[in-house]
N, C-alpha and C positions, 0 to 999 in steps of 0.2 A: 326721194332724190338722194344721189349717191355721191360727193366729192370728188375731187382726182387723186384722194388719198385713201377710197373706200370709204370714209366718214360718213355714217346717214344724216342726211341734213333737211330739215323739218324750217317750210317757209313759214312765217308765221307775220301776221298783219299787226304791228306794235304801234299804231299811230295812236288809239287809246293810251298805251301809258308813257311814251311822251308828251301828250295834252297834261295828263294828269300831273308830270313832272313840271309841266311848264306853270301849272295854275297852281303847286306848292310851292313856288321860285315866287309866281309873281305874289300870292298870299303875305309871304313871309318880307319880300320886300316890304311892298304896300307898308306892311306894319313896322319893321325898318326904318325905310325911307322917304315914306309918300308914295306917290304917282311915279314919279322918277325912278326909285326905289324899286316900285311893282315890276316896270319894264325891262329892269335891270335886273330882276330875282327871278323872271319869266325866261328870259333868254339862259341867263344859268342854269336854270332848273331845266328847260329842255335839252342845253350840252350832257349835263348830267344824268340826266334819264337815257339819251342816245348812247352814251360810254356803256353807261348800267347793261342796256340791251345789248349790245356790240359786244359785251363780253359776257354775257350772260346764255352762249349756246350752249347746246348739247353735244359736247366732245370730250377731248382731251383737256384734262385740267391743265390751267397755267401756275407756274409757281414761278417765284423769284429765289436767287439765293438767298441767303445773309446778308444784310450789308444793301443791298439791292434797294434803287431807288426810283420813282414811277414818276416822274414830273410832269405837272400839266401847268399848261401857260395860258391866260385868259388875258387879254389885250381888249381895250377901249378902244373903238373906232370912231376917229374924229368925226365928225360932219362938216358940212361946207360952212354951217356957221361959226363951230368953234377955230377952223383952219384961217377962216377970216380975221377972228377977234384976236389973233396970236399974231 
């Protein structure tokens, strides 16, 4: 498969190693944090594993300047019982 830039682009099935990120996330919580912890280390570890992949194709390499800075923002979502107890 070909790009609209010419780029050959190779589909490839990654839900394997985002499990796999997801169950080092949750591992590492678990040991962390507990249970709480685990579920918390799970959800990371699969953003993290998706990033990993999403930028891990076979193309043009990415580079930053100098200086050059990549920010990622990971935000807590309340649920309806913490929105309650506030």
């Amino acid at each position: 498969m070909v790009d609209e830039e010419g780029n050959v682009v190779e589909k490839k099935n990654n839900i394997g190693s985002a499990a796999a990120g997801a169950a080092a996330g949750a591992a590492l919580g678990a040991i962390l944090g507990g249970p709480k912890g685990a579920g918390i280390g799970a959800g990371v570890g699969a953003v993290a594993s998706l990033i990993v992949i999403k930028f891990s194709v076979r193309g043009a390499n990415v580079t930053f300047d100098s200086g050059s800075e990549l920010v990622v923002e990971v935000r807590r979502r309340n649920t309806n019982s913490e929105r309650s107890s506030n």
